[in-house]
C-alpha positions, 0 to 999 in steps of 0.5 A, a space after each residue: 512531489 513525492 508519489 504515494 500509490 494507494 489500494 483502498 477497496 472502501 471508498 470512503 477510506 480511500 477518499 479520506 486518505 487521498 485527501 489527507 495526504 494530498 493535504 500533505 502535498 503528496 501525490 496519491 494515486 488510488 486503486 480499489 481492487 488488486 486488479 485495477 493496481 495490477 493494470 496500473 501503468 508501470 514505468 511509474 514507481 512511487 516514493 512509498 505503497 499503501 495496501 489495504 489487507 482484504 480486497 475484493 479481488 485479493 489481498 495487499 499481502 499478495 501485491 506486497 509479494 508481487 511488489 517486493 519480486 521487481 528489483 526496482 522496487 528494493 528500498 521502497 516502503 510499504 504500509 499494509 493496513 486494515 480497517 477489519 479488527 480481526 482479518 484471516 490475512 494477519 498473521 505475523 508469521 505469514 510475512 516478515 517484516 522490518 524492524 521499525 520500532 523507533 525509527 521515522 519514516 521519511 519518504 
């Protein structure tokens, strides 16, 4: 079963996508600040990272830095989402990102 670690700092977000890939069989694993994922236990590696953009505590930018430093973790996507429409942390030059258009994700 494929492994899907989740930061989410809205409950109702966070529970919704739990339940929806876990629907999908996949095992999600949740967090709700940048601190609780920070403490996480770390010989566990995911298939793929979801990170919410603002957290209390932070933000999924920052854990996407932190996340790309670590060698294991080359080739392990990352989706960063918001559910804000505008957010000071969006910015397309603050982070590169890989080209995707019309591509699948299979993970």
């Amino acid at each position: 079963m494929r492994k899907i670690f989740l930061v989410e700092d809205d409950q109702a977000i966070r529970e919704v996508l739990e339940m929806v890939l876990s629907s999908e069989n996949y095992d999600v694993q949740s967090f709700s600040t940048f601190r609780a994922f920070t403490e996480r236990d770390i010989n566990v590696t995911p298939d793929l990272y979801m990170f919410d953009v603002m957290l209390p505590d932070g933000s999924g930018i920052d854990l996407c830095d932190e996340i790309k430093k670590d060698v294991d973790n080359n080739g392990i996507p990352i989706i960063i989402m918001s559910a804000h429409a505008t957010c000071p942390y969006c910015n397309a030059s603050s982070m590169p990102l890989q080209e995707w258009q019309g591509q699948l994700c299979n993970f």
